[in-house]
N, C-alpha and C positions, 0 to 999 in steps of 0.2 A: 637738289642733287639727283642727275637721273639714276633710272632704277640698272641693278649690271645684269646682264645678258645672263642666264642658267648657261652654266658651259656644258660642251657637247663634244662629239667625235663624230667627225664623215664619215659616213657608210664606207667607202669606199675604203681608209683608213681602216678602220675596225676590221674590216675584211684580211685584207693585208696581215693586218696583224696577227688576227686571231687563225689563222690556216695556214697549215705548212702547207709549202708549192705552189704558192701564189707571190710571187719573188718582186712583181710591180705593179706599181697605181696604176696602169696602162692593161694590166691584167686582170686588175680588180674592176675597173670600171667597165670591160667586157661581159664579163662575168652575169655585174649586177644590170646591164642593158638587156641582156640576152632571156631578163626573169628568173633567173635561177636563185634568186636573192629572196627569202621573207623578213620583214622587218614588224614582229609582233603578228604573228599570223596574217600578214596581208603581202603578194607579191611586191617589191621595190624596186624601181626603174630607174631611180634618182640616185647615181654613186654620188651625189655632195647631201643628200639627206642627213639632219643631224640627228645624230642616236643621245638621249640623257640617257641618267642611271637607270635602272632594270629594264631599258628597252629590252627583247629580247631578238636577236639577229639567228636564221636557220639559212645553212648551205648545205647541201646535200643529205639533210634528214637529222641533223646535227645543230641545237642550240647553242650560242654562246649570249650570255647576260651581260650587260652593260653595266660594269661598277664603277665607281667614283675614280678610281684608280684608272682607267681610262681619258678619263675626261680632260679639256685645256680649260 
């Protein structure tokens, strides 16, 4: 039986989600190309990057955690 995939959220996704004023994926993956994006204290240039639980994602000096309640 193979093993199933940890499920996960896009970067890009999570974004969207998680910030008011960021209305599209087309907006979000500007965003995270431009470096504005950390994904556990390292700069993220990959808006399809997948975030598990406690990843923690920074946009503009602001944390948001990655909980189960996110996730596919």
């Amino acid at each position: 039986m193979p093993e199933e995939e940890p499920k996960y959220i896009e970067l890009n996704i999570f974004l969207r989600i998680m910030v008011n004023g960021i209305p599209t994926g087309g907006q979000a993956k500007l965003i995270i190309r431009k470096g504005e994006v950390k994904v556990n204290g390292e700069v993220e240039t990959r808006n399809k990057r997948k975030l598990h639980s406690k990843d923690v994602m920074e946009y503009l000096g602001k944390g948001y955690e990655v909980n189960d309640g996110h996730l596919r």
